[in-house]
C-alpha positions as CSV (number, residue, x, y, z in Angstrom):
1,X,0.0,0.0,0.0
2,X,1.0,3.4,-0.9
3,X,1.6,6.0,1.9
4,X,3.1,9.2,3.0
5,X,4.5,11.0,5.4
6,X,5.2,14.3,5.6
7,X,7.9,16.4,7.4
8,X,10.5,18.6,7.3
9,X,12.9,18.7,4.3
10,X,16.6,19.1,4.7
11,X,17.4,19.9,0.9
12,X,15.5,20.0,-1.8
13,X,17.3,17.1,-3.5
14,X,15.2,13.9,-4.2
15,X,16.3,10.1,-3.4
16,X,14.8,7.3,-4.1
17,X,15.6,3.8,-2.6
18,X,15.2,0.8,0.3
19,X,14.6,1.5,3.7
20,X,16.9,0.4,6.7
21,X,15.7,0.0,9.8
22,X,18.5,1.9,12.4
23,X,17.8,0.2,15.8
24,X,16.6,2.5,18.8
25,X,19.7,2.5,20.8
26,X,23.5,2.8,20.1
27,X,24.1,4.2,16.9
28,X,27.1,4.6,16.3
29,X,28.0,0.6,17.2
30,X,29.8,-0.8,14.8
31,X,27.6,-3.5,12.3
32,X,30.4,-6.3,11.3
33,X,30.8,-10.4,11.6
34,X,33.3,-11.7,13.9
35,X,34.9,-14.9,12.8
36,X,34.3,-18.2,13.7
37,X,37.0,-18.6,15.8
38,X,36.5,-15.2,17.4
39,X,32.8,-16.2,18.4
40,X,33.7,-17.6,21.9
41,X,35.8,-14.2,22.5
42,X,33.3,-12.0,21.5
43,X,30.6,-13.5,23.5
44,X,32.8,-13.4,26.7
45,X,33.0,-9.3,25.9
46,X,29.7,-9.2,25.4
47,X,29.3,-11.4,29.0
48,X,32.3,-9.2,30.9
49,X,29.9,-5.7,30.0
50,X,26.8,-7.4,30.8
51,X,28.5,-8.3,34.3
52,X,30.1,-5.2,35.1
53,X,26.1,-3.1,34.3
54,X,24.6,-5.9,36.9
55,X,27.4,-5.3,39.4
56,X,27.3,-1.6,39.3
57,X,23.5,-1.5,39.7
58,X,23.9,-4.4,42.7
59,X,26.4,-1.3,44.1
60,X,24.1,1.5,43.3
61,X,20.9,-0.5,45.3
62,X,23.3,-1.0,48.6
63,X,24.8,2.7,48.6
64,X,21.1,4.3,48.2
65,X,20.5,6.3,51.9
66,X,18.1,5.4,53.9
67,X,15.6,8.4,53.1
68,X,16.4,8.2,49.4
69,X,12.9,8.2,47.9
70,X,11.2,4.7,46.8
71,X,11.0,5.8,43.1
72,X,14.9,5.3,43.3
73,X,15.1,1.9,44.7
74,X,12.1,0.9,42.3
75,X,14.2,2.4,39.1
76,X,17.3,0.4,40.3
77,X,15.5,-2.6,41.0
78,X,13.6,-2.7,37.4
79,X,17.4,-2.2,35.7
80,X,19.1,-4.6,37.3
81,X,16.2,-7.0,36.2
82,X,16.8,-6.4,32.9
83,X,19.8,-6.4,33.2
84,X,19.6,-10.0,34.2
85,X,16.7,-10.9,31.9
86,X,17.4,-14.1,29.1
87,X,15.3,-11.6,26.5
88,X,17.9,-9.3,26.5
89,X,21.1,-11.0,27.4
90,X,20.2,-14.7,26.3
91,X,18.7,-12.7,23.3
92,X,22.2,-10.9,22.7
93,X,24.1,-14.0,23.1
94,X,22.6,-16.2,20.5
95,X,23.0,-13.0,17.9
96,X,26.5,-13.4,18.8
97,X,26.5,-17.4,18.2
98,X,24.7,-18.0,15.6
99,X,25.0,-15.5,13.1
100,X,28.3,-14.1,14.1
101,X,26.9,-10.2,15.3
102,X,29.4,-7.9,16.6
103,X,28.6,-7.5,20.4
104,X,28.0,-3.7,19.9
105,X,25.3,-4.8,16.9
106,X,24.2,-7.9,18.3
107,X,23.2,-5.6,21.1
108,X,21.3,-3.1,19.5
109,X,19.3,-5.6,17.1
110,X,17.7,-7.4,20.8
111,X,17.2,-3.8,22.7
112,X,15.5,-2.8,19.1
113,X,13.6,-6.3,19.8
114,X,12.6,-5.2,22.7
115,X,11.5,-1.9,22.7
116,X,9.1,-2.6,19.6
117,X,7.4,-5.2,21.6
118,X,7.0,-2.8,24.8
119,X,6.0,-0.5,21.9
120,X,2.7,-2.6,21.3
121,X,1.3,-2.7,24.3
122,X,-2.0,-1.1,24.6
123,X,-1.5,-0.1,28.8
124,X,0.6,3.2,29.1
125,X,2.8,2.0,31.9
126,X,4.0,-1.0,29.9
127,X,4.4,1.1,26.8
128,X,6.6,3.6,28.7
129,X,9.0,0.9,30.3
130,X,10.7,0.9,26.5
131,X,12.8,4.1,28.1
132,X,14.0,1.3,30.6
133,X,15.5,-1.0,28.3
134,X,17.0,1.4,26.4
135,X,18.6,3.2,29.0
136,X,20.3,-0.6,30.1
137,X,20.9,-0.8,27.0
138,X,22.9,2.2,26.6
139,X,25.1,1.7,29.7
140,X,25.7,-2.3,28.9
141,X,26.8,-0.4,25.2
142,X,29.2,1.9,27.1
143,X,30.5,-0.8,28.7
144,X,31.6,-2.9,26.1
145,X,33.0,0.7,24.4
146,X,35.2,0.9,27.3
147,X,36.8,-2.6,26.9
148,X,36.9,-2.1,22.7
149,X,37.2,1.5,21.6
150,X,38.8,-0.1,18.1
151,X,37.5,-3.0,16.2
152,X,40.0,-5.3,15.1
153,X,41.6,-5.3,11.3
154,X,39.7,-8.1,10.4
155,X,36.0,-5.9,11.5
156,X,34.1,-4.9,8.3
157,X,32.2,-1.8,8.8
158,X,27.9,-2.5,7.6
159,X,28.5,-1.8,3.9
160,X,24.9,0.2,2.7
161,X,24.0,-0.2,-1.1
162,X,24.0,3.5,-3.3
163,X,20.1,3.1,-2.9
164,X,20.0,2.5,1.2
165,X,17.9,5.8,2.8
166,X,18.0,5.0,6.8
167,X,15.1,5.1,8.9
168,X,15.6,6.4,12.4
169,X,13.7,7.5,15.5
170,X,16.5,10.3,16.2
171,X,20.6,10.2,15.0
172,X,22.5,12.1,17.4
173,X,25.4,14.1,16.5
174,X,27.9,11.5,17.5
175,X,26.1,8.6,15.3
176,X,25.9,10.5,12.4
177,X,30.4,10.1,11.9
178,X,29.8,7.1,11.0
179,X,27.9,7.0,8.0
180,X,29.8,10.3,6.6
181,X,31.6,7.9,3.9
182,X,28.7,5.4,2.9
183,X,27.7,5.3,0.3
184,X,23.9,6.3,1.1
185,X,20.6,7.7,-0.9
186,X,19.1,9.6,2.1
187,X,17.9,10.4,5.6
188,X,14.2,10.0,7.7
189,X,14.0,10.6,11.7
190,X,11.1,10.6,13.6
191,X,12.5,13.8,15.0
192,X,14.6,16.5,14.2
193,X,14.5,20.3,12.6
194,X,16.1,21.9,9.8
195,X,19.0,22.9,11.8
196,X,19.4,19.9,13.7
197,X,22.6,18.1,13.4
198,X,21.1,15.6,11.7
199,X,20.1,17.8,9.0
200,X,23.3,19.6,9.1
201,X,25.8,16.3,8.5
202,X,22.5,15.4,5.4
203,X,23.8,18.5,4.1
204,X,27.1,18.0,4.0
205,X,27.0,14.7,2.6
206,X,24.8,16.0,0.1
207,X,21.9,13.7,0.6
208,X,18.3,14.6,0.6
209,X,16.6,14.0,4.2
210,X,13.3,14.7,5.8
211,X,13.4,15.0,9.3
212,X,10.4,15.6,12.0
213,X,8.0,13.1,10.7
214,X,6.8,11.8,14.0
215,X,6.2,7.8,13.4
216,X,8.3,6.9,9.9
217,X,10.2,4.5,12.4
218,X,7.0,2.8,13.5
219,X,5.3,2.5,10.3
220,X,7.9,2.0,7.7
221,X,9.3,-1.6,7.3
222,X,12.3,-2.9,6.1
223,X,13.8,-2.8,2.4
224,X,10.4,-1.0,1.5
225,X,10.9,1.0,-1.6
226,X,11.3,4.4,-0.5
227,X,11.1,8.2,-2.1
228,X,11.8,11.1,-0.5
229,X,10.9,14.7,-1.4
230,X,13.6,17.2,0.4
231,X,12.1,20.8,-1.4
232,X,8.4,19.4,0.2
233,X,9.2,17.6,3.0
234,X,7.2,14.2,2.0
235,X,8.2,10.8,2.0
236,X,6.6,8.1,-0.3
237,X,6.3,4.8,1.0
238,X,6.0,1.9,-1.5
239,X,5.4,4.2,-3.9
240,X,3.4,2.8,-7.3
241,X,4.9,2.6,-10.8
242,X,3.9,6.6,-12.0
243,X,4.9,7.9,-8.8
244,X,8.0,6.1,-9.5
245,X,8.9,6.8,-12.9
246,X,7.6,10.8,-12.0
247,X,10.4,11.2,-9.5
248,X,13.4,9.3,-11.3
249,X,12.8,12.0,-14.1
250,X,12.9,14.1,-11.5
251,X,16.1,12.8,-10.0
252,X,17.7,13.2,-13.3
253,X,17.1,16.6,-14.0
254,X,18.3,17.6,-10.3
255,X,21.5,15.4,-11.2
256,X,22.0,16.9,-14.3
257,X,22.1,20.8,-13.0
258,X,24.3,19.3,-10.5
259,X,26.9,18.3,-13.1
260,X,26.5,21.4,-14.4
261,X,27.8,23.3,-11.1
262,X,31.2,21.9,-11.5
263,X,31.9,24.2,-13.8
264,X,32.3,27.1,-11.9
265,X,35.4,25.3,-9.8
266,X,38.3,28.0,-9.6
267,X,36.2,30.6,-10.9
268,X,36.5,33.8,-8.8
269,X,33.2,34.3,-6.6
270,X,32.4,38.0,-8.0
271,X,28.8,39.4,-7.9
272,X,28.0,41.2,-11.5
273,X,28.8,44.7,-9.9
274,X,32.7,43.6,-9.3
275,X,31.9,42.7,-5.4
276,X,34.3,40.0,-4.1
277,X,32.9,37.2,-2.2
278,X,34.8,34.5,-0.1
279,X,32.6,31.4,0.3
280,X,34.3,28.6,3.2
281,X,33.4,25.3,3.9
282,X,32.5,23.8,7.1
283,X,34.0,20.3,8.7
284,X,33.6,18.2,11.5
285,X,36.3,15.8,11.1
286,X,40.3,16.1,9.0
287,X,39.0,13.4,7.2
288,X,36.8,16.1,5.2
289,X,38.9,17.9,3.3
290,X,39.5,16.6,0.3
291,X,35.2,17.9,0.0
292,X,36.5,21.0,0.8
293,X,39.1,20.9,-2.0
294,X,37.4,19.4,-4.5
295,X,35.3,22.7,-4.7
296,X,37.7,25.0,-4.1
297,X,36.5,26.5,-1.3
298,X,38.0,29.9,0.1
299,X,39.3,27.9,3.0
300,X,37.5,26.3,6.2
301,X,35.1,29.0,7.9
302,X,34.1,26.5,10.7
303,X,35.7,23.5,12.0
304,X,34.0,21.9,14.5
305,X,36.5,20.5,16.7
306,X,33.8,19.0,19.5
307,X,33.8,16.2,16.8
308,X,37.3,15.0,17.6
309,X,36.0,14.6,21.1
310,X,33.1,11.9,19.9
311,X,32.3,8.4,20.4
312,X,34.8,7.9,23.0
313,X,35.8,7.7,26.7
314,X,38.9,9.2,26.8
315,X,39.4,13.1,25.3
316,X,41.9,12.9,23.1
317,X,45.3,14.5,24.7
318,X,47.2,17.8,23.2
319,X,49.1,15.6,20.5
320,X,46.5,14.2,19.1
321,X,44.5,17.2,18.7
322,X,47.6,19.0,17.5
323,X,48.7,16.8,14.3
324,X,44.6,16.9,13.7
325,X,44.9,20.7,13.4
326,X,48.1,20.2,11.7
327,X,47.0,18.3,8.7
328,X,43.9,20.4,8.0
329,X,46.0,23.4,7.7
330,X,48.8,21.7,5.9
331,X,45.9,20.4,3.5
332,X,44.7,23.5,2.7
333,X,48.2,25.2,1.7
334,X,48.0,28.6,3.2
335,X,44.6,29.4,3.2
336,X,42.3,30.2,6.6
337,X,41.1,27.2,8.8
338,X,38.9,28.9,11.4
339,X,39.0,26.6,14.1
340,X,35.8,27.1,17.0
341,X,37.0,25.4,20.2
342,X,35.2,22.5,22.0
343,X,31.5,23.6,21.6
344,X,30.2,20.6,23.6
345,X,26.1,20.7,25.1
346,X,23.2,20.6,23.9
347,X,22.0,17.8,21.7
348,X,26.5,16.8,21.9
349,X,27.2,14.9,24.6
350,X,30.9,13.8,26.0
351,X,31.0,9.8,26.6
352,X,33.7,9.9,29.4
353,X,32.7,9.3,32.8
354,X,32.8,12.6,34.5
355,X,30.5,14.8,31.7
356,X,26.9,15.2,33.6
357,X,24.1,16.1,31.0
358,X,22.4,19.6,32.1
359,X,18.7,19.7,33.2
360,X,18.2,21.9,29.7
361,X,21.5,20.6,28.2
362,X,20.5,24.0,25.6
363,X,21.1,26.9,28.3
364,X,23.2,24.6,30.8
365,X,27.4,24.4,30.6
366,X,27.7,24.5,27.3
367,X,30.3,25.8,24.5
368,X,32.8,28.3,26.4
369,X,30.8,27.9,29.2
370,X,32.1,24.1,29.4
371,X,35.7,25.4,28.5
372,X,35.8,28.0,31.1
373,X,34.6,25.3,33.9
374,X,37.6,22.9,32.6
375,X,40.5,25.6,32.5
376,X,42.9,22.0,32.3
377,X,41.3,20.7,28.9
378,X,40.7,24.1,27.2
379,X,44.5,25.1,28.0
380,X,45.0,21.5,26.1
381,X,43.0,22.5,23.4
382,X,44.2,26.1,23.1
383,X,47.9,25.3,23.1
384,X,46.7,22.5,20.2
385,X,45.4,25.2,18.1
386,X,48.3,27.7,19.1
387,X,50.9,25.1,18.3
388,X,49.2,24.2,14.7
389,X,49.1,28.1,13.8
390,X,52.8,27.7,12.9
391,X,52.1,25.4,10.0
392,X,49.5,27.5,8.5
393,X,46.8,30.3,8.4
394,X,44.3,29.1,11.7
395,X,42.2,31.2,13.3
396,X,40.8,30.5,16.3
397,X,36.8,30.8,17.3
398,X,35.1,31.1,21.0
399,X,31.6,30.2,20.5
400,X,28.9,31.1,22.6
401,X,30.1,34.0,24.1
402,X,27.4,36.0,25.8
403,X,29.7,39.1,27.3
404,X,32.8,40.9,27.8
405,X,33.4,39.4,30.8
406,X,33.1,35.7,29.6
407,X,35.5,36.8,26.1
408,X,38.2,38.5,29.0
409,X,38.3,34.8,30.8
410,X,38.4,33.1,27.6
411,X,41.1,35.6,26.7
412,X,43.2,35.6,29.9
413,X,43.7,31.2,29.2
414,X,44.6,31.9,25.7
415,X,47.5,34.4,27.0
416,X,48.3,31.7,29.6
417,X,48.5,28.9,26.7
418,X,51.1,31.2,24.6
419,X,53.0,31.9,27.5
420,X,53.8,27.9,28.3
421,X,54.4,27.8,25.0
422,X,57.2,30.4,24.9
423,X,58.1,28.4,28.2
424,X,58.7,25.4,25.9
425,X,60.2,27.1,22.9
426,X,57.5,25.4,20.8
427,X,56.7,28.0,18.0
428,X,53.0,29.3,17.3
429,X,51.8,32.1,15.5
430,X,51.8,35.0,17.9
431,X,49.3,36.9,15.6
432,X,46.6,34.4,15.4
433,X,43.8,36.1,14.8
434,X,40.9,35.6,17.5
435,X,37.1,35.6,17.1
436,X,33.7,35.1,18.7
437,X,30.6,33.2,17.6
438,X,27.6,35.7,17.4
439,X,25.0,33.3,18.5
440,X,23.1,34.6,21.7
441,X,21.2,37.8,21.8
442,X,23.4,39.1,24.3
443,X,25.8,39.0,21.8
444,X,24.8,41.5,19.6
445,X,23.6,44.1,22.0
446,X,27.2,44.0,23.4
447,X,28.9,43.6,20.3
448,X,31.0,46.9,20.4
449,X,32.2,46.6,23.1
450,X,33.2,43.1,22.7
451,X,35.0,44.3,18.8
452,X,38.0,45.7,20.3
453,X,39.3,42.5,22.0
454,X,38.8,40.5,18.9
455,X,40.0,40.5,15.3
456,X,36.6,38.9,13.5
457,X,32.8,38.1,14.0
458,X,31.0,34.6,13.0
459,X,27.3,34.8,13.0
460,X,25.7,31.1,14.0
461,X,22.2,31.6,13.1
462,X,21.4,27.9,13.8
463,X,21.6,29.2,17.8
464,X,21.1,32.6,17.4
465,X,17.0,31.6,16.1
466,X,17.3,29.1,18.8
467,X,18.0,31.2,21.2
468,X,16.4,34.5,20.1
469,X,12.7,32.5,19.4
470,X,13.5,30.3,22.5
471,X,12.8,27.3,20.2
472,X,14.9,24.4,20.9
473,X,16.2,23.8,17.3
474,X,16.4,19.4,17.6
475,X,12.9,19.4,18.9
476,X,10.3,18.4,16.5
477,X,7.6,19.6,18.2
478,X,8.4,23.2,17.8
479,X,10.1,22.8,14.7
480,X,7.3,24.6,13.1
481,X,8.1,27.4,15.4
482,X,11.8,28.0,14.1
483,X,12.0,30.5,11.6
484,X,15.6,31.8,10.4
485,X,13.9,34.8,8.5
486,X,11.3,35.7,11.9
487,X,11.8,39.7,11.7
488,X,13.6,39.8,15.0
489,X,16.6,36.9,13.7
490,X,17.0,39.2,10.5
491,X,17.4,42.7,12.6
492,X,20.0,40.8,14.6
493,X,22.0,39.4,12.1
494,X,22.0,43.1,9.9
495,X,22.5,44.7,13.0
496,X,25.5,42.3,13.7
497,X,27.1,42.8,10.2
498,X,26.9,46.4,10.3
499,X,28.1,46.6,13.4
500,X,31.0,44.4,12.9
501,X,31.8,46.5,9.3
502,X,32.0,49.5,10.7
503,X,34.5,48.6,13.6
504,X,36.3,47.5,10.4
505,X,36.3,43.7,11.4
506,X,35.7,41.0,9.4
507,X,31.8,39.0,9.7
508,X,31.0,36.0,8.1
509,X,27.7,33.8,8.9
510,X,28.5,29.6,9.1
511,X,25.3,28.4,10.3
512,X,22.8,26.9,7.9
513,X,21.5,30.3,6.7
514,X,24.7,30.8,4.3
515,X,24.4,27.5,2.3
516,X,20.8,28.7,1.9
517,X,20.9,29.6,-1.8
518,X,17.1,31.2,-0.9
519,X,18.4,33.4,1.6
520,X,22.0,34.8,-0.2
521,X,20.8,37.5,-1.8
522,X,19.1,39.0,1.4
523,X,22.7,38.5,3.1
524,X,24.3,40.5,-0.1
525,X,22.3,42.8,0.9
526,X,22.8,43.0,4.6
527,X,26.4,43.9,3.6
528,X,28.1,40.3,3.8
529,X,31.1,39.1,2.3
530,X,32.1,36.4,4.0
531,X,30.0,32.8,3.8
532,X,30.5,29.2,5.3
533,X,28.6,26.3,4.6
534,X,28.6,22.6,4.2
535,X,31.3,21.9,1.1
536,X,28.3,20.0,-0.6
537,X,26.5,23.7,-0.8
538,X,29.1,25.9,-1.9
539,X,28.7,25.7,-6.1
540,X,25.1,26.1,-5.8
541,X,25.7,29.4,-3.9
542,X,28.5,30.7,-5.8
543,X,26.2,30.4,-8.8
544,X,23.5,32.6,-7.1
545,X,26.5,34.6,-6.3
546,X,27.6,35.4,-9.7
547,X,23.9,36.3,-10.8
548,X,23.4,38.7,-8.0
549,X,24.5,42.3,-7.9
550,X,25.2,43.4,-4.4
551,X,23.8,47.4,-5.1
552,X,20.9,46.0,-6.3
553,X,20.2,43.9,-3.3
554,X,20.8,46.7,-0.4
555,X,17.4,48.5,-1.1
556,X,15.2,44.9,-1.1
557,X,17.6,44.1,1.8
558,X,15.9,46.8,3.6
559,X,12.7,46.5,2.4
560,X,12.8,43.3,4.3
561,X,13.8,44.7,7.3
562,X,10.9,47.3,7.2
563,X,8.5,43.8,7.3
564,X,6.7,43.0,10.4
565,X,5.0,39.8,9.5
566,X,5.9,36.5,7.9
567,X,3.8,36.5,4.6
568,X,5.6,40.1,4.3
569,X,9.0,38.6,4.2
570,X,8.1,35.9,2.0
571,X,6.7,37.8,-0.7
572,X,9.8,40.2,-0.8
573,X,12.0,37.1,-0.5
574,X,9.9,35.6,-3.6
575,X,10.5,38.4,-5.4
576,X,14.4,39.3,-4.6
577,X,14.8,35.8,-5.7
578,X,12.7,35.9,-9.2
579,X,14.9,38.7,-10.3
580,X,17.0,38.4,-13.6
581,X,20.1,40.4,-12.5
């Protein structure tokens, strides 16, 4: 039968292909078969995590205080009994034995079990116990992590087919590494906004996703035949013969413009009145920038370090972050890496034992916030950075920074990093330039006096909507609520680049607003030069680029600023875009 869902669309690309089924818990777990003579090993890891979970909830039951309230014990006492329970651990085991599952995958596969059955029960309470078995699930996971951060030589990562679009309640941050080289058609979660970073890593693979659509988890089944619709937000399921044949004509045109693009690969990014544009690409990981080269970008307006920090329990040490720095700038001969430091929070979480999720993980210790709280491991980080600057243009990045006393702390350990430096006579550039992410409202009512202690701005609209709209940006129930063109984001960011271009600093925007080829020619004519984006974006707005004249734009910029209500912006949007320039 023929169904759809609808949702929010991540790009307006099309895919069409078979579904996969992501399993509720664990994500990023490896998928590979052990071999025969490795099954009796793996099953005792699997047995050794398993063991270690039911000991430390036995520990957890006898420490409780006496006045500790019931609901504790209760909790404790339901975990440990699955913990113990054949379903689950039997379950695991014969994954393991007979078809030769990975620990980490046999794992997920019976916790996915699971929670669909709790999922069918008609009573509440039973329906709800799911969260239980996934949260056991989740620590037994961690523990086997601990004991096997590395698969062996011999582990084969899950290999997708080019026509695989994954089906997931939610993909967190962390998860998402580990399909950013498969070969896949697309993305669906049950949750998610445009903005989340689910949506963000779709983009920079270049994939079409729809995000948001509330039950696609539940409903769709594996291998069904798949389409879905990024520019509407709509995903087909089992979709018949026409609808089929419609959208593969439809694929083909999209792939054919695509082509297209790569012709304007070392071209200068001019706008038709002479106005020089620098257009950067965003990364999370070294690994991605051969994307960045292959499209000549300007150099790397964002790098996300926190994603160096993933999927593990141990942060990685000053070395390690170092030669990472290292060979992004020595990859991109000379020109600017803008590395932002660890902006860890929110919907990206640390795995190492001492990190404590915040009540509102969103306005909790987040970004420099976090830093600031561990002086120890943002000195690490900071002399990193420092010590890479030597081997080519990096610029450093402070996001989150809400006032001019948070940038003087931030400030007083990057002066503290150089001088151990000096102490060490290990070389750095000692005119790395230093910015701050524009991403709280505070922000931009402060920004001059924050100018003079910094050498650029980077506007992060992703958090600055967030945050401005009080709309949590990963939530899908208020997705519908986050608006990147609401009239208060826009007098913020305009206020911003002004602001910034008059103190003579540089201002670039790197949240999803600048790979936005709908929204460029409003930010030519805000005044901005400076754009970073997911690599995947970069031709397709370097194109709008060249067909825009920034003159032109600055009287329909303002126009738009003069609107008070959505439908207003929209229109003027409609029609700056359906001008032939």
């Amino acid at each position: 039968m023929t169904f759809s869902l609808h949702g929010i669309g991540v790009s307006d690309k099309i895919a069409i292909g078979k579904a996969h089924l992501l399993a509720h818990v664990s994500l990023e777990a490896q998928h590979y078969l052990v071999g025969v003579d490795a099954i009796v090993s793996e099953t005792a890891r699997f047995d050794a995590a398993v063991k270690k979970v039911q000991n430390e909830f036995t520990e957890l039951r006898a420490g409780l205080d006496s006045d500790a309230p019931h609901e504790m014990s209760a909790m404790l006492d339901v975990h440990s009994m699955i913990a113990h329970d054949e379903m689950l651990v039997q379950a695991s085991r014969d994954l393991i034995s007979q078809y030769r599952y990975n620990a980490e995958w046999a794992l997920s596969e019976q916790v996915n079990e699971l929670v669909e059955q709790f999922e069918a029960f008609e009573d509440d309470y039973l329906r709800e116990r799911k969260q239980d078995v996934m949260q056991v699930g989740t620590r037994i996971m961690r523990a086997l992590r601990e004991k096997h951060t590395r698969v062996s030589d011999q582990a084969k990562p899950q290999v997708f087919e080019h026509d695989t679009i994954l089906v997931a309640h939610d993909i967190a941050p962390a998860d998402m590494l580990q399909f950013k080289d498969r070969a896949l058609a697309g993305f669906i979660t049950d949750l998610g906004g445009t903005t989340s970073h689910t949506a963000i890593v779709a983009r920079g693979l270049g994939v079409p996703a729809v995000v948001a659509t509330g039950q696609a988890r539940d409903l769709i089944r594996e291998d069904e035949w798949l389409i879905i619709d990024g520019e509407n937000g709509v995903v087909l399921v089992n979709p018949d013969d026409l609808l089929m044949n419609h959208y593969r004509l439809l694929q083909v045109e999209q792939q054919t413009q695509q082509a297209g693009l790569a012709n304007l690969v070392g071209q200068n990014t001019l706008t038709k009145d002479g106005r020089e544009i620098k257009l950067y690409a965003n990364i999370e990981l070294p690994s991605d920038v051969d994307k960045v080269r292959d499209v000549d970008a300007d150099g790397i307006g964002l790098f996300r370090s926190e994603f160096l920090f993933l999927n593990r329990t141990h942060l990685p040490d000053e070395n390690e972050q170092f030669e990472a720095y290292k060979s992004v700038a020595f990859a991109l001969k000379g020109k600017p890496v803008t590395i932002r430091t660890l902006d860890i929070g929110a919907d990206k979480s640390l795995s190492t034992d001492d990190y404590v999720v915040s009540p509102n993980p969103a306005l909790g210790l987040r970004a420099v916030r976090y830093s600031l709280a561990r002086p120890d491991m943002f000195l690490t980080q900071l002399r990193a950075i420092l010590r890479a600057s030597a081997y080519g243009q990096i610029k450093l990045l402070l996001p989150m920074i809400s006032g001019v006393e948070q940038l003087r702390a931030a400030l007083v350990l990057i002066e503290q990093a150089r001088e151990q430096l000096r102490e060490a006579n290990i070389p750095f550039d000692t005119r790395m330039a230093i910015g701050v992410m524009v991403e709280i409202p505070s922000a931009v009512l402060v920004l001059s006096s924050l100018l003079p202690l910094i050498d650029f701005v980077s506007i992060g609209t992703n958090d600055l909507t967030q945050y401005t709209l009080a709309v949590d940006r990963a939530d899908a129930d208020v997705a519908h609520l986050y608006n990147e063109t609401h009239p208060a984001v826009l007098e913020l960011i305009a206020r911003t680049i002004i602001t910034a271009r008059k103190a003579k600093k540089s201002v670039s925007v790197c949240g999803e607003m600048a790979g936005d080829t709908k929204l460029t020619r409003l930010l030519l004519g805000f005044g901005l030069r400076e754009f970073s984006m997911q690599p995947a974006q970069i031709l397709a707005v370097k194109s709008r680029v060249m067909n825009s004249s920034a003159k032109k734009m600055r009287k329909l910029a303002d126009a738009v600023l003069e609107c008070s209500e959505q439908a207003e912006i929209r229109a003027c949007l409609k029609q700056i875009n359906a001008l032939n320039m």
